[in-house]
C-alpha positions as CSV (number, residue, x, y, z in Angstrom):
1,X,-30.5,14.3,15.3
2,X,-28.7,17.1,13.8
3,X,-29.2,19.6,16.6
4,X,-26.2,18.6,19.0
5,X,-24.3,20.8,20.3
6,X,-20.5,20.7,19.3
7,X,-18.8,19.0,22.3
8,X,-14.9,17.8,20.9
9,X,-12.6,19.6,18.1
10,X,-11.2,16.6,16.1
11,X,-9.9,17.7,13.1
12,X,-9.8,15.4,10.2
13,X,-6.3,16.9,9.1
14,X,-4.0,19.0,11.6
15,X,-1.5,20.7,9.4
16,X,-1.4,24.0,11.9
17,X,-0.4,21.2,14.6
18,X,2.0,19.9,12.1
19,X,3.1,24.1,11.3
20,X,3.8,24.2,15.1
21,X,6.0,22.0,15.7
22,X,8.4,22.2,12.9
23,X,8.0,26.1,12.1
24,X,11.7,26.7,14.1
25,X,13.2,23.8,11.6
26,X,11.1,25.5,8.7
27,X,12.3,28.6,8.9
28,X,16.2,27.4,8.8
29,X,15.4,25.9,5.7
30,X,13.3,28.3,4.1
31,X,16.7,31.0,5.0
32,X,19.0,28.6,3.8
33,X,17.3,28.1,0.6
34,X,17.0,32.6,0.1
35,X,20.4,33.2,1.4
36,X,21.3,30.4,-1.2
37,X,19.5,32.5,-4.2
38,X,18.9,28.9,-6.3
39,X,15.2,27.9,-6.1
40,X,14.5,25.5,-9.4
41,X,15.9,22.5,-9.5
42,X,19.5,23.7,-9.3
43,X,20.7,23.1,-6.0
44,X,21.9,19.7,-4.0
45,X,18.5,19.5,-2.3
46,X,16.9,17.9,-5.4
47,X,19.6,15.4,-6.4
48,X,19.7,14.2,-2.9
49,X,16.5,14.2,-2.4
50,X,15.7,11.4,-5.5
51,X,18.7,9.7,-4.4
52,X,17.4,9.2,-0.8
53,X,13.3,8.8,-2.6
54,X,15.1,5.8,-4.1
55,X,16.4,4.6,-1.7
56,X,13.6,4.6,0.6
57,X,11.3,3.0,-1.9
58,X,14.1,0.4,-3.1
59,X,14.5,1.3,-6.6
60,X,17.2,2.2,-8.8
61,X,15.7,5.8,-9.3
62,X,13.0,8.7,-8.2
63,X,12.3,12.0,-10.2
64,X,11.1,14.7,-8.2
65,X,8.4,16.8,-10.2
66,X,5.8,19.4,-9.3
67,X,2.8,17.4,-8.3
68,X,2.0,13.6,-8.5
69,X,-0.7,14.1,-11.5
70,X,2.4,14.8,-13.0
71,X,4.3,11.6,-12.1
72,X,1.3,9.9,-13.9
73,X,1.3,12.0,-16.9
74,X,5.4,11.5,-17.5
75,X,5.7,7.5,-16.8
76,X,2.7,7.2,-19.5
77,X,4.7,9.5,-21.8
78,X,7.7,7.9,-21.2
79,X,5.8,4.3,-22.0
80,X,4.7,5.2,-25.1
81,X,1.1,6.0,-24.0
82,X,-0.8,7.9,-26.2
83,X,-3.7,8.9,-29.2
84,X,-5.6,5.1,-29.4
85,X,-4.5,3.4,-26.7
86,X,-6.3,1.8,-23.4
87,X,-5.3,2.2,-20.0
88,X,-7.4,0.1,-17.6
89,X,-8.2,1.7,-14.0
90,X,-10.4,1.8,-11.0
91,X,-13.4,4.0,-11.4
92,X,-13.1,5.2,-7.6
93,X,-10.0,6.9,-7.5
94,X,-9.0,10.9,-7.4
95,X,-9.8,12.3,-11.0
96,X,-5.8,12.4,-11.4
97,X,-5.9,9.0,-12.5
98,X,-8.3,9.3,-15.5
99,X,-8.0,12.7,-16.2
100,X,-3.6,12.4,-17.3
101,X,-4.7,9.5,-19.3
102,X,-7.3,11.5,-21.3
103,X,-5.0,13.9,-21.3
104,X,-2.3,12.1,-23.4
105,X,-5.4,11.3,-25.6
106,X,-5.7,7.6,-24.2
107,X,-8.8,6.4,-23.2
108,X,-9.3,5.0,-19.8
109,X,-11.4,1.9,-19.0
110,X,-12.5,1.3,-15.6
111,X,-12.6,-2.3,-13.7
112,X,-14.7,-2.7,-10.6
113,X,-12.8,-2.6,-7.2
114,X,-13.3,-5.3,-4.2
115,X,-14.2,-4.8,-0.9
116,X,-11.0,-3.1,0.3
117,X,-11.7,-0.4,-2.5
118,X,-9.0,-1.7,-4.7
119,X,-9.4,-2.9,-8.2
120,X,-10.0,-6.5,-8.4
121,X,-7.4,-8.4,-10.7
122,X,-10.3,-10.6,-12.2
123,X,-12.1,-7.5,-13.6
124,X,-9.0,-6.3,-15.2
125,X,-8.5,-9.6,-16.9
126,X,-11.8,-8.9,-18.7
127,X,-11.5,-5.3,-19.6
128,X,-8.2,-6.4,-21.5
129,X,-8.3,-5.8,-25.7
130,X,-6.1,-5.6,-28.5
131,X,-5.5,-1.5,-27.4
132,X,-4.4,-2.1,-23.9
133,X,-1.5,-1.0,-23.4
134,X,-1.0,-0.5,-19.3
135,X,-2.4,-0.9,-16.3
136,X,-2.5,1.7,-13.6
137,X,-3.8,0.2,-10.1
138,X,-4.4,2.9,-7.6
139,X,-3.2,1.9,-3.8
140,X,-6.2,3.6,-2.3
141,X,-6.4,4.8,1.5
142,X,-2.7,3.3,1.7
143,X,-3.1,-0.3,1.1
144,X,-1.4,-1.4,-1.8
145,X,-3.4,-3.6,-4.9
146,X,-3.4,-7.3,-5.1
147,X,0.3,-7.0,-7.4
148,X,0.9,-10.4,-7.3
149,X,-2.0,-11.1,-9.5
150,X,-1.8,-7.5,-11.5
151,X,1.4,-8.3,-12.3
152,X,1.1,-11.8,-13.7
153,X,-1.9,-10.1,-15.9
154,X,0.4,-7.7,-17.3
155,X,3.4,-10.0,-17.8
156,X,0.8,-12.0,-19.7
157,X,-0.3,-9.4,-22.3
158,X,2.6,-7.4,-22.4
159,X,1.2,-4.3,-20.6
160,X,2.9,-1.7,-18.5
161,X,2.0,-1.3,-14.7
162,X,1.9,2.0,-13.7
163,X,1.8,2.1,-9.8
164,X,-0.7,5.3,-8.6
165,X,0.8,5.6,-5.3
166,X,-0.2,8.5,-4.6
167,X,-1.6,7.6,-1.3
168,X,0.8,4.8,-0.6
169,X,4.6,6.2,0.3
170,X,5.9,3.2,2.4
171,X,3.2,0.9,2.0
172,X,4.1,-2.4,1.5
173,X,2.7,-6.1,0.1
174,X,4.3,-9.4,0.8
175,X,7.5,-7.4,1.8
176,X,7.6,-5.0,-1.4
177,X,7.8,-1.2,-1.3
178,X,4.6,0.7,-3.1
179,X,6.5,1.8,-6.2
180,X,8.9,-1.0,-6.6
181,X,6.7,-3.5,-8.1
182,X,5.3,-2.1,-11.4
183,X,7.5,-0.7,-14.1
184,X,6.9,2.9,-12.6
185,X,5.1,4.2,-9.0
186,X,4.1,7.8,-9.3
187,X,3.9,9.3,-5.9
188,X,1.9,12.8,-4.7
189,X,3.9,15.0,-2.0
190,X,1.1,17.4,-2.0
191,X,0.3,19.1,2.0
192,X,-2.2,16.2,2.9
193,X,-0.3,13.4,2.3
194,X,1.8,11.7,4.7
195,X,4.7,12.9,3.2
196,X,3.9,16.3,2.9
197,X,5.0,19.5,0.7
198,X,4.3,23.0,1.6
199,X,2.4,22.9,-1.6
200,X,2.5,20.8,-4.7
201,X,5.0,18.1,-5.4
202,X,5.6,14.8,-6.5
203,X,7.8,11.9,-7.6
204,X,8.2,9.0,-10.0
205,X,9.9,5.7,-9.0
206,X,11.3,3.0,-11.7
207,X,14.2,0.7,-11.8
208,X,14.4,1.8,-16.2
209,X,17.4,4.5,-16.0
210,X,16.7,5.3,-19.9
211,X,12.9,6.1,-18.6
212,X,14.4,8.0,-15.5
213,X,17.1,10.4,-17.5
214,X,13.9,11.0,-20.3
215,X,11.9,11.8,-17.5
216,X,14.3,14.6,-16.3
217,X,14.6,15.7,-19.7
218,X,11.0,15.7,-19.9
219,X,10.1,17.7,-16.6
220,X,12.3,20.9,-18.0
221,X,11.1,21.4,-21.4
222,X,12.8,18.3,-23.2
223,X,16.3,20.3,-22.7
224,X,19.2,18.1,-22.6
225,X,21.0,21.8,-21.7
226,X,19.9,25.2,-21.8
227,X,21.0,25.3,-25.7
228,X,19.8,22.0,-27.0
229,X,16.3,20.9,-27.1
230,X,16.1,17.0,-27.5
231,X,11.9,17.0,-27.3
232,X,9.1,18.7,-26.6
233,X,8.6,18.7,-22.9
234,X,7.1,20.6,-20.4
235,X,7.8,22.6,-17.2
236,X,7.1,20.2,-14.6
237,X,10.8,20.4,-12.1
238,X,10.5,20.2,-8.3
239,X,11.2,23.8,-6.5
240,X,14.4,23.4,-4.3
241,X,12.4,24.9,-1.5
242,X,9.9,22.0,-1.6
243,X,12.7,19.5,-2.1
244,X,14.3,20.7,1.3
245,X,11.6,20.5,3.6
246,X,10.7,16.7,1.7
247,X,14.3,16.2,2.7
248,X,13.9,16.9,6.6
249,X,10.2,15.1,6.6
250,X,11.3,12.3,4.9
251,X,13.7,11.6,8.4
252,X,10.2,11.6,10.4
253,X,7.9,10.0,8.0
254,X,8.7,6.5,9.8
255,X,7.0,8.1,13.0
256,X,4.4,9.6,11.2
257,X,3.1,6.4,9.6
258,X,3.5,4.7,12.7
259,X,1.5,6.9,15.0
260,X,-1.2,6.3,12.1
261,X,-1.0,2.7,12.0
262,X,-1.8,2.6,15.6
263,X,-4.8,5.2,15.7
264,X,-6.1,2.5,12.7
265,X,-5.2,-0.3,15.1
266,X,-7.4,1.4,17.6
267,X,-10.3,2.5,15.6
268,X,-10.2,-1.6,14.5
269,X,-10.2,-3.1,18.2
270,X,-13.3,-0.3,18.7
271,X,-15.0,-0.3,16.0
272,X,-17.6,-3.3,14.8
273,X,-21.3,-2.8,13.7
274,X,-23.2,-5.6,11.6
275,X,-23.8,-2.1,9.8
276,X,-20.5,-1.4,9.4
277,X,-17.7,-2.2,7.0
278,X,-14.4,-1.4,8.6
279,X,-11.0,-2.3,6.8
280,X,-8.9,-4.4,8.2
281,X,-4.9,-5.7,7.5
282,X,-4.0,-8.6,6.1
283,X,-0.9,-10.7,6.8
284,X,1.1,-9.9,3.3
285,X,0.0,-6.1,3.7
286,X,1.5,-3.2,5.7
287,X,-0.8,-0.4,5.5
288,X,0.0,3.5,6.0
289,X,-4.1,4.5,6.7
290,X,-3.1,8.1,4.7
291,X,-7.3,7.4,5.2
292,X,-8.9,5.4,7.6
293,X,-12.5,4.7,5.3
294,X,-14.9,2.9,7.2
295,X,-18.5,1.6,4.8
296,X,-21.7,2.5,6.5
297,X,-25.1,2.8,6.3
298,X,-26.6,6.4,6.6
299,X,-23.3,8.0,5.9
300,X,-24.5,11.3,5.0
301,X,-26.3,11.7,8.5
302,X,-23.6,9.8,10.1
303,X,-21.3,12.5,8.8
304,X,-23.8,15.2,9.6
305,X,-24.0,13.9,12.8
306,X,-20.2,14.1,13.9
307,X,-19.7,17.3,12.6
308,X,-22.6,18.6,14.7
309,X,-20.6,17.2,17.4
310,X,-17.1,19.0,16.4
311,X,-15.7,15.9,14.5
312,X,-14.6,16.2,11.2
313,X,-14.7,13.8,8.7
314,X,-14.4,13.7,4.7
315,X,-15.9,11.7,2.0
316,X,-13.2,10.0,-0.7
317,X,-14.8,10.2,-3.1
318,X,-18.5,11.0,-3.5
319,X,-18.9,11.1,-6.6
320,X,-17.2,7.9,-9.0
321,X,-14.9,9.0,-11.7
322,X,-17.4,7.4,-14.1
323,X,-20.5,9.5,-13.1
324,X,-18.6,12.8,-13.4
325,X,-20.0,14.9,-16.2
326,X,-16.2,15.3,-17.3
327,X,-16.5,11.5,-18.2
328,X,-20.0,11.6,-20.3
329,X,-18.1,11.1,-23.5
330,X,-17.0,7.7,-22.1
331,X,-20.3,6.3,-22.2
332,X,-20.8,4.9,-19.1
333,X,-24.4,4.9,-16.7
334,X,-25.0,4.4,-13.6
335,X,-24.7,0.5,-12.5
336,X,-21.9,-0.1,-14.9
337,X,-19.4,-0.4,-12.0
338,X,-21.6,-1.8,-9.1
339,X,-19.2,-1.7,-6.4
340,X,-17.8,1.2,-6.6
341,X,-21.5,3.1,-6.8
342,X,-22.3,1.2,-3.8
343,X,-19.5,2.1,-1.9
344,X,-19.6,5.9,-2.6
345,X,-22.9,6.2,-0.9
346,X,-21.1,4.6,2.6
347,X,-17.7,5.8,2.4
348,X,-16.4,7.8,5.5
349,X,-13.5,8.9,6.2
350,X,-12.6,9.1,9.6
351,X,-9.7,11.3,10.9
352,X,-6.2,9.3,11.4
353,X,-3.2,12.0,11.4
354,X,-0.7,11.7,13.3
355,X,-1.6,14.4,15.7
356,X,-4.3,12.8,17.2
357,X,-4.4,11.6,21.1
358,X,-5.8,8.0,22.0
359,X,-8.7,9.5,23.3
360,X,-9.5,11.5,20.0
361,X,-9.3,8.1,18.4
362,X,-11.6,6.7,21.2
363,X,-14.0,9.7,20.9
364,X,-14.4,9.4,17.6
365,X,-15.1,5.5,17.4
366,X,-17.6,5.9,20.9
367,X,-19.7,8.6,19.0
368,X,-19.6,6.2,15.5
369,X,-20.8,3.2,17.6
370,X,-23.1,5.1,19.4
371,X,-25.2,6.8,15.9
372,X,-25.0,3.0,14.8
373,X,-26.3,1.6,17.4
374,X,-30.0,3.8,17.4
């Protein structure tokens, strides 16, 4: 093992593929947007965009901002969220999560996650004291948390519920939108997502219109004009090019997702191993797969293994958030969070974009079965 020869060229993300067949589309906008000479949060392209952001996600509002650790950072400012207070959180997530509640100097407090990777209600219930002051469930891989259950948890305490759905744009549990359930969704547009930037972006959905006008008061320095500041903000405004091109990908986002959901569908007909933990869907759910994770044993030489073989795969995430040497201070050790340390030694994630044949998907689960099956 380890010394075959490269046979296929899977990618795990195709964004050239993507390039090629939008770059004549691309390059009206990008003109339109120079000849226009308005590129920061000026033009139509951004107000249109939140309205139709909104829409889509079926709240009242969207803010558009620079990135989606962003969209975490302002719908915790805008809740109060701050020096003393608790946040509770999954442990497994992108560093974004923790890292803009630390930031605001809160102090996060992880909850084990279930099976699926998502944070398991019961887990939150205990991690709940006097400081709490939100929750913040992360819709990992595209399937969105248990919100039913979240929500009654927070309703209970008093605690906001700050959506991460980063991952998660169109997701949807027992007919609900990612976004639309908690007080506030916070959304990444950054090039890998499904809906995809040509760099750094983000958004912030709520139904609170007092939390949504604060919000774009917030992103450009706390000015309520260009003579009057209100509050001390920051610089955190959408680019107009970057809302444009959201603006034409949002039209083909519902093929995107769908071409996804069925290269999942086909990697969960193919795919079974008594080894193997692969995800499936449940009836209430309707799952975007912006990852496809399967749990298995030997994942490192798995992994090795495919990419010997000209398959590329990636790891979300490695390392959990509570391990990191940025998160010493916290106090935690290893075996605090036993699920999520068992999971990030067999996470995979195989490749699911959009750009993928039938046969990629096939060649991909034939070579999985096959390193399982020695």
């Amino acid at each position: 093992m380890g010394l075959e020869m490269a046979k296929h060229d899977i990618p795990y993300v195709n964004l050239p593929a993507q390039g090629r067949d939008q770059l004549a589309d691309l390059h009206r906008i990008f003109e339109q947007v120079v000849l226009r000479g308005s590129f920061v949060g000026t033009h139509d392209d951004l107000a249109v965009l939140e309205k139709r952001l909104a829409e889509y996600c079926g709240t009242a509002e969207a803010i558009a901002l620079n990135s989606g650790t962003d969209a975490l950072l302002l719908a915790m400012m805008v809740s109060g969220i701050g020096k003393g207070d608790e946040v509770i959180t999954p442990p497994n997530s992108f560093v974004a999560s923790t890292a803009t509640i630390v930031q605001l100097g809160a102090t996060p407090v992880f909850a084990d996650v279930l099976a699926d990777q998502n944070i398991d209600p019961e887990k939150i219930a205990k991690a709940i004291t006097p400081r709490t002051k939100a929750i913040m469930p992360v819709h990992l891989t595209g399937r969105i948390c248990q919100m039913d259950e979240i929500m009654e948890i927070a309703e209970r305490h008093g605690l906001v519920v700050i959506e991460d759905a980063a991952q998660a744009i169109g997701s949807m549990y027992k007919g609900r939108l990612a976004g639309s359930i908690g007080h506030f969704g916070c959304f990444s547009a950054h090039p890998l997502k499904n809906l995809n930037a040509l760099g750094d972006g983000g958004f912030v959905t709520t139904n609170d219109k007092t939390a949504a006008e604060r919000m774009r008061r917030l992103r450009a320095h706390g000015m309520a004009d260009r003579q009057t500041i209100e509050e001390w903000g920051m610089v955190s405004r959408m680019d107009t090019l970057q809302a444009a091109i959201l603006n034409y990908r949002l039209d083909k986002l519902p093929d995107v997702i769908a071409k996804r959901r069925d290269n999942a569908a086909l990697y969960q007909k193919l795919l079974h191993h008594k080894r193997m933990y692969v995800p499936t869907c449940r009836n209430e759910e309707f799952n975007t797969f912006h990852t496809f994770v399967i749990q298995v044993d030997r994942r490192d030489e798995l992994q090795q293994h495919l990419k010997n073989l000209g398959i590329k795969t990636a790891i979300h995430y490695p390392v959990p958030i509570h391990l990191q040497p940025a998160a010493m201070s916290l106090g935690h050790k290893q075996g605090d969070f036993p699920m999520t340390e068992r999971q990030a030694e067999r996470i995979l994630t195989l490749p699911v974009n959009q750009y993928m044949s039938k046969g990629d998907v096939e060649t991909v689960a034939a070579e999985v079965m096959a390193f399982c099956d020695r």
